[in-house]
C-alpha positions, -999 to 999 in steps of 0.1 A, spaced: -206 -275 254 -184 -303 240 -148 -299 230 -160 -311 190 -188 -285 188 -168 -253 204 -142 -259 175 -170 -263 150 -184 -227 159 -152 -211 162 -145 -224 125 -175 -209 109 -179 -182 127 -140 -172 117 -147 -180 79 -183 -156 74 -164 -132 66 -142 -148 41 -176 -153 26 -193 -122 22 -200 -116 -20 -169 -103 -34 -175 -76 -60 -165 -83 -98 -143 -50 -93 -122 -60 -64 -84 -57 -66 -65 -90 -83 -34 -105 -68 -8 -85 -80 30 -78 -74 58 -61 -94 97 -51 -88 122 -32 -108 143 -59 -121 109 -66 -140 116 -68 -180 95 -44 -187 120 -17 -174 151 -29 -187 171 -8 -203 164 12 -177 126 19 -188 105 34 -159 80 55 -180 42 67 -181 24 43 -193 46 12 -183 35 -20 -165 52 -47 -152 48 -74 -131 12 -90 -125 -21 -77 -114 -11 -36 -114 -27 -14 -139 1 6 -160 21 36 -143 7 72 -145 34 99 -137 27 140 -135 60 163 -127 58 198 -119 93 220 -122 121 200 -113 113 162 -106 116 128 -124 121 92 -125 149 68 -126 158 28 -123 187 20 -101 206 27 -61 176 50 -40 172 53 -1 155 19 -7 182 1 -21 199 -14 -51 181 -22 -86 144 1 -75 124 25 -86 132 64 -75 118 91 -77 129 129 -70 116 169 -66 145 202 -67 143 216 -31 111 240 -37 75 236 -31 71 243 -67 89 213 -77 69 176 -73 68 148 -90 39 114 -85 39 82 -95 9 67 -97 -1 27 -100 -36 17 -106 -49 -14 -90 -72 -39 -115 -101 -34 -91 -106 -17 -56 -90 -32 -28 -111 -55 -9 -118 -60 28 -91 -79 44 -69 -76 11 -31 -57 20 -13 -32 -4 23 -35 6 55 -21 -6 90 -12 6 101 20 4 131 42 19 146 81 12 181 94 11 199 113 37 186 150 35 150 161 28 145 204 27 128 214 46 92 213 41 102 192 17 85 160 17 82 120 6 56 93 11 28 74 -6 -14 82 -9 -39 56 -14 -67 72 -39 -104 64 -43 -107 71 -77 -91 106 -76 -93 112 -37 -63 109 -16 -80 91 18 -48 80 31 -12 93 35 21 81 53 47 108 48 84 121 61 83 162 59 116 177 63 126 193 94 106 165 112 116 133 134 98 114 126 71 98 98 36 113 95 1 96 90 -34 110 78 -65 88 76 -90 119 64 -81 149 91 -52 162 104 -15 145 102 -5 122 133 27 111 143 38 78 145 68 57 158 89 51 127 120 78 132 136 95 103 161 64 87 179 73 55 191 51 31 171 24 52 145 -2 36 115 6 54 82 -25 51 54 -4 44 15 -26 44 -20 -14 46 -50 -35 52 -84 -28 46 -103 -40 73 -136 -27 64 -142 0 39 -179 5 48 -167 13 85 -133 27 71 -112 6 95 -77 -9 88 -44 -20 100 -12 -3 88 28 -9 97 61 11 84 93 -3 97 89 -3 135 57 16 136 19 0 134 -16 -2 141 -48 -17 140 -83 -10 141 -79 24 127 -110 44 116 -106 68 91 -122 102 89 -134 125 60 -156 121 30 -134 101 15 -149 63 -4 -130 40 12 -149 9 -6 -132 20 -41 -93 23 -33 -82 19 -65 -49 33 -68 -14 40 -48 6 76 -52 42 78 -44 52 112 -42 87 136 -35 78 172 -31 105 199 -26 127 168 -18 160 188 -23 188 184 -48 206 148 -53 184 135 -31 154 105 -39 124 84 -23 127 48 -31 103 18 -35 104 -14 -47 86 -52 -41 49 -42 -45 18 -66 -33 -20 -70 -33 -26 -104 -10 -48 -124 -10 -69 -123 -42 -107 -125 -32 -118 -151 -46 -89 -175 -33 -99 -161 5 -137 -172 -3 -124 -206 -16 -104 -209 19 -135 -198 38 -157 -228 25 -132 -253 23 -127 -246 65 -164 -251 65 -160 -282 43 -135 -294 65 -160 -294 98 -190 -312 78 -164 -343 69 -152 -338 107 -192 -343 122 -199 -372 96 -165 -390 106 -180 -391 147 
């Protein structure tokens, strides 16, 4: 096979996928940060929505637990959120995507906890379909090291315990229909991961972040949230690479 027609089938074969139909109700570009206007003053509050793209914020507190603007085991100038040091104390904040995410589109965030968690006691974030949790990445006190759960039972992986550490967190949706995607926290990653249980993973639609019998003076962190690409730029890409070959046979 020539050298001219091996490139032209690796091209379109790499861009079908970027074509598949892209549903009306797939997740829009989006991305937000606490120095955002909207929370000036400091105003982190049900109902609030900064940035682009992100539905408004949802929050639900049970006992002890809140929100704040400012330092967290993230860093400087991000959004925190806290639980007292019992299992009876939680508190969630939820953001709502515009649409569910879409194959081969990324949620990512950076997140990071303080320096003690009770224990038990534990931080992390939840991707919901509709009101389903079908995927967790979690710290539990006591623990070395950060938890994952794709539908079953929780799994180690390789990011250690690192307070007061920024900590890259992204998820990809490979396929929802197969339940596949990539994932990375800090150090830690993986691809090709199936998940498991009945969860619909072709209708993630939302992201929890969640401290639950954290412990006293103590917070979970996030800041610098993304959905990349937006669908219908990926499906523009995909036939302007297949544009690109027809002007590359017509020029031989």
């Amino acid at each position: 096979m020539k050298l001219s027609s091996l490139l032209t089938s690796f091209v379109v074969i790499a861009t079908l996928p970027l074509l598949a139909p892209v549903s009306t109700q797939a997740a829009l570009l989006a991305s937000d940060n606490a120095t955002n206007a909207a929370y000036a003053g400091p105003n982190w509050t049900t109902s609030t929505n900064g940035g682009t793209g992100f539905g408004a914020w949802s929050f639900n507190a049970t006992g002890v637990g809140g929100s704040f603007i400012g330092p967290t085991g993230q860093g400087t100038n991000s959004f925190g959120v806290f639980a007292g040091g019992n299992s009876g104390n939680t508190f969630r904040a939820d953001r709502a995507f515009t649409g569910a995410l879409s194959n081969n589109q990324t949620f990512s965030v950076n997140v990071g906890h303080t320096s003690n968690i009770t224990t038990g006691g534990e931080v992390g974030i939840n991707l919901l379909s509709g009101s389903s949790v079908v995927f967790t990445i979690k710290f539990v006190g006591g623990g070395s090291t950060w938890t994952q759960n794709n539908g079953g039972t929780d799994f180690g992986i390789s990011q250690n315990f690192a307070a007061n550490t920024s900590l890259a967190f992204s998820f990809t949706l490979v396929s929802g229909a197969t339940k596949t995607y990539n994932y990375s926290l800090g150090s830690a990653s993986g691809t090709n991961f199936t998940g498991s249980g009945t969860g619909d993973w072709t209708n993630i639609t939302s992201a929890r972040f969640f401290s639950n019998g954290q412990g006293g003076g103590e917070n979970f962190g996030l800041n610098n949230l993304a959905i990349v690409p937006e669908p219908a730029t990926a499906g523009l890409l995909g036939m302007a690479a297949i544009g690109m070959v027809g002007i590359f046979r017509r020029r031989r």
